[in-house]
Each structure stands twice: as C-alpha cells, then as structure tokens.
C-alpha positions in Angstrom: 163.2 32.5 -12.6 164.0 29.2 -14.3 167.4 29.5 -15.5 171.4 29.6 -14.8 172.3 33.3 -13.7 176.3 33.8 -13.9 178.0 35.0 -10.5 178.2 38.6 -12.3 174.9 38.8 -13.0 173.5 37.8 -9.9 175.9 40.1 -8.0 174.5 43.0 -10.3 171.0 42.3 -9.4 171.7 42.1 -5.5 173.4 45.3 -5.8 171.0 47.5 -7.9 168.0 45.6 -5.4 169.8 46.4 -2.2 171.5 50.0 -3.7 174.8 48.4 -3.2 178.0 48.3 -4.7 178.9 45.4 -7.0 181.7 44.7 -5.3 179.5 44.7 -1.9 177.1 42.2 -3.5 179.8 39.6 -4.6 181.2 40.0 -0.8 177.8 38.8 0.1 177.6 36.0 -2.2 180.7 34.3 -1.3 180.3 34.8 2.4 176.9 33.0 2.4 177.8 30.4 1.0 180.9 29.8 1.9 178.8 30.0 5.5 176.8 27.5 4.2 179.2 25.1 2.8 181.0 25.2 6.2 177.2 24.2 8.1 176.7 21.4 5.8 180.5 19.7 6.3 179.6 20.0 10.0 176.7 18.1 9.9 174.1 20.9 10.0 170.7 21.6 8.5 170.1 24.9 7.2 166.7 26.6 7.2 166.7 30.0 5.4 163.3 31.3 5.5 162.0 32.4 2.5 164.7 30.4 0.8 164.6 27.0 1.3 166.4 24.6 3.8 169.3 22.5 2.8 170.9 19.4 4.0 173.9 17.0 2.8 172.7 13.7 1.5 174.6 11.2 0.6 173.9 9.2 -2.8 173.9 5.3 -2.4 
C-alpha cells in the first residue's frame, strides 16, 4: 500500500482485522504513537519488528 490512508480509514481496517470496535482501534492508534512520539523526544530508538525502526534526526 502506496498511498495516504485518513485516521478513519485506518482505524476501520484495524478494527475489522483485529474484530474490534472502531472506537477500540482509534484508542490504539493514538496510544502508539503518542508512545512513540514520547520515545523519540527522550532520545530513544525504536525498533518495531515487522514495522520498521525509527529515530529523530535532525536536518542541518
């Protein structure tokens, strides 16, 4: 999948994937990355297997 999925859409897909409810799968959602925003302002890498790993750079 190549393309830009709105929040909605992506929490419908989780939720019919993993027999959940919508609002279950936009729970989700935010949680992980609000998790991961709050690794990557301390400094942390992140590997998610199966995912990818992510780091902050910083642009000179």
């Amino acid at each position: 999948m190549n393309r830009k999925i709105p929040f909605h859409e992506l929490a419908s897909l989780l939720a019919a994937n993993c027999n959940i409810s919508s609002e279950e799968a936009e729970e989700f959602i935010k949680s992980f990355f609000e998790l991961t925003t709050q690794a990557l302002s301390e400094g942390e890498s992140l590997r998610i297997k199966g995912i990818g790993a992510f780091e902050l750079s910083v642009d000179k």
